[in-house]
Structures are given as structure tokens and as C-alpha cells.
C-alpha positions in Angstrom: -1.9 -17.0 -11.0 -0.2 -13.3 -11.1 -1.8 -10.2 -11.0 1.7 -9.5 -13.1 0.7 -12.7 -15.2 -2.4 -11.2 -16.8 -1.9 -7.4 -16.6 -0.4 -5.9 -19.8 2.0 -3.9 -19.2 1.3 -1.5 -22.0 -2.3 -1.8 -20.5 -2.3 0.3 -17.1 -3.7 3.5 -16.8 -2.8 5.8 -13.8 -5.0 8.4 -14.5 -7.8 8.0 -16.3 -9.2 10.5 -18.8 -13.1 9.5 -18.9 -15.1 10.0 -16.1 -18.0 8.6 -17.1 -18.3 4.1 -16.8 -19.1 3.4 -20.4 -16.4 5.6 -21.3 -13.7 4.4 -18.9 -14.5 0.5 -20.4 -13.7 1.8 -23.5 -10.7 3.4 -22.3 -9.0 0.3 -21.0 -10.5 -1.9 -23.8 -8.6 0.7 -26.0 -5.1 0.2 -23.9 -5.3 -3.5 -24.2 -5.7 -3.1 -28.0 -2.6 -0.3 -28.6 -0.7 -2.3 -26.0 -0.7 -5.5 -28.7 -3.4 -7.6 -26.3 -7.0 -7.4 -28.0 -6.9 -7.6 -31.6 -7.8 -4.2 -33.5 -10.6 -5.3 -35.2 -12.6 -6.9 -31.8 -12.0 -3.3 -30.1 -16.0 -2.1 -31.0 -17.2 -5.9 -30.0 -15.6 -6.2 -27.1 -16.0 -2.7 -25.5 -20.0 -4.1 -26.6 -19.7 -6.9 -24.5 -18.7 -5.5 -21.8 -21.0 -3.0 -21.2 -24.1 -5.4 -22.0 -22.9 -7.5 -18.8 -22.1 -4.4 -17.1 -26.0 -3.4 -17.6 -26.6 -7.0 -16.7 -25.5 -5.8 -13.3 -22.5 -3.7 -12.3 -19.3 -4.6 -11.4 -18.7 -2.3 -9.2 -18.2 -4.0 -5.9 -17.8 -1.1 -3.3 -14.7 0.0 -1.7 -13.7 2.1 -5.0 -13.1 -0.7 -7.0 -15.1 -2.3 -10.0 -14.2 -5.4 -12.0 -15.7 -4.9 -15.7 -15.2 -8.5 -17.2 -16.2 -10.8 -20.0 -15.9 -14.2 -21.7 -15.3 -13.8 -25.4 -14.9 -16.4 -28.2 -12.6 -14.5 -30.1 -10.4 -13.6 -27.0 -7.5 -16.2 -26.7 -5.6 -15.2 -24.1 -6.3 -13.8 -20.6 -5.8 -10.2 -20.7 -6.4 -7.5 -18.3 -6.1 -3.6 -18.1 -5.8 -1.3 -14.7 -7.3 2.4 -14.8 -7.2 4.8 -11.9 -9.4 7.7 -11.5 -8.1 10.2 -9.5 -12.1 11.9 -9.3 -14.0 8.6 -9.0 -16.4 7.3 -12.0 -20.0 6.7 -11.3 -20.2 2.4 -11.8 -23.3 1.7 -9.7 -21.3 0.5 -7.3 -22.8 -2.2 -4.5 -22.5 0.9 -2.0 -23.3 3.5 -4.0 -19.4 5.1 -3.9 -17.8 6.1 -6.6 -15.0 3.6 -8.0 -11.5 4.5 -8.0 -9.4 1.9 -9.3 -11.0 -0.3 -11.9 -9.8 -4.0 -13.3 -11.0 -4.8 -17.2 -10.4 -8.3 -17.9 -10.8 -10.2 -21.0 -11.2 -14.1 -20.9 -11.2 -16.9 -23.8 -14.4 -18.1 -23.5 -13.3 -21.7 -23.5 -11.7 -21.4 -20.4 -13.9 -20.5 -17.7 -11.4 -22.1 -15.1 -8.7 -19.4 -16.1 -11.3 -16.6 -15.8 -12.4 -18.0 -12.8 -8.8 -18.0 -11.0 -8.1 -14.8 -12.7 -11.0 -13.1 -11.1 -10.2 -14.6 -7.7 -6.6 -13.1 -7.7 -7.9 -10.1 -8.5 -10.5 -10.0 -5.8 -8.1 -11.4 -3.3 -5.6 -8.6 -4.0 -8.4 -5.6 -3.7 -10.4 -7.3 -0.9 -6.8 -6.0 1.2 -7.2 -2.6 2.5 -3.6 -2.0 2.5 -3.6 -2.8 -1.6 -6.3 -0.8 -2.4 -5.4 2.3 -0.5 -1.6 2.0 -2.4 -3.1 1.8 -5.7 -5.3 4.6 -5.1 -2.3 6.4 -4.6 0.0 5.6 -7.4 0.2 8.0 -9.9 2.5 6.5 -12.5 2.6 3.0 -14.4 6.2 2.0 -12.7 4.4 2.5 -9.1 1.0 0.7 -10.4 3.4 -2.0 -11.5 6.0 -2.0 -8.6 2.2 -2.3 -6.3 1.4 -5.5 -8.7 4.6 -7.3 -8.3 4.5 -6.5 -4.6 1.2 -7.7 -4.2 2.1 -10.9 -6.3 5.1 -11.6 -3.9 2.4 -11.6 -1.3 4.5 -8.2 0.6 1.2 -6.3 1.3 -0.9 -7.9 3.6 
């Protein structure tokens, strides 16, 4: 799987407006919905379910990166927003850092193997130090995107 594959394009968000978590999940919940990828009416449910497993326990796995995610039955295909945050947002993150560069995704809850493989692309790409400092950097979709496809082509190690 692509980090391309599953990003919407219309769904990447190199500067984020909110600054506060709850806030930045709705945010990106909001870009996958005016980018044609979550369905208008699911926008209040979803941004919902996301923050109830966010208070479950955060998402935010250090390193300036968090990883808001959820299974949802009326999700049906795997969709996933990017937001950067040039100031950091608060995500009760494992080391207590603010989070820079945050990855929403959206599952069908009927395919947890897709979700699963999704996640692990993700984390596979922002475990590299090299990835994450680039993306913290862009500071336009085309160089968010041109990062992705880069990443996907396995250039940045």
C-alpha cells in the first residue's frame, strides 16, 4: 500500500488553522469531506468518533507526529487526510512534545486488514527521521505531495 494510495489529494493541509487537537481532527475530517472522500452527512459522526478513541488514548506517538484514526461502518473506502502545524498542537503525545504533522485516517470497518496495512505504511514512513523532518518543512500541498510520492518510491530513507 501507498501513502499516495490513501491520501486524498484534496485532503492535505500544510498549515493548519486550529491549534487546539479536537479542533485540528475536525479540520482534517472537514478536508476529507470538501475533498469528495467522507460523505457530508457522516462529517459530525465521524469527527465523534474520532475523538472518543482519541480520549480512549492518544494518538500522538512522539516525534511530532500523531495518528488520529478510526473504524467506521459507514466509511467504505480507506481515506486519509495530512495537516501540518507550523506551531505544534497539544495531542498528549507519548513524550509529552507537541505534534507537528498529523495523519487522520478513516477505515471501513469491515476491513480491519486494510486499516491494519494502512496504518503500518503510515508508521513506516514517519518512524524515518529523514521523512519527518521533510514534511515538517513543506509548506505547500505540491511539496506535501512531491514528499508522499517520494516516500512511496522508497527515495527517503
Amino acid at each position: 500500500m501507498k501513502l499516495t494510495e490513501i491520501i486524498e489529494d484534496g485532503a492535505i493541509i500544510p498549515e493548519l488553522q486550529s491549534t487546539e487537537r479536537d479542533q485540528v481532527i475536525a479540520e482534517l475530517v472537514d478536508s476529507l469531506v470538501s475533498s469528495g472522500a467522507a460523505d457530508p452527512g457522516l462529517r459530525d459522526e465521524l469527527v465523534s468518533a474520532v475523538l472518543d478513541r482519541e480520549h480512549r488514548s492518544s494518538t500522538g506517538f512522539g516525534k511530532g507526529v500523531a495518528v488520529p484514526h478510526v473504524k467506521h461502518a459507514s466509511v467504505t473506502a480507506l481515506r486519509a487526510a495530512v495537516g501540518l502545524s507550523p506551531r505544534g498542537v497539544e495531542f498528549a503525545a507519548l513524550d509529552r512534545q507537541p505534534v507537528y504533522s498529523i495523519f487522520l485516517l478513516l477505515s471501513p470497518a469491515d476491513r480491519p486488514e486494510d486499516h491494519l496495512q494502512a496504518m503500518e505504511t503510515i508508521f513506516r514512513n514517519l518512524s524515518k527521521d529523514t521523512f519527518r523532518r521533510f514534511l515538517r518543512q513543506a509548506s505547500s500541498v505540491d511539496e506535501v505531495r512531491t514528499l508522499l510520492e517520494e516516500a512511496d518510491a522508497h527515495q527517503l530513507g
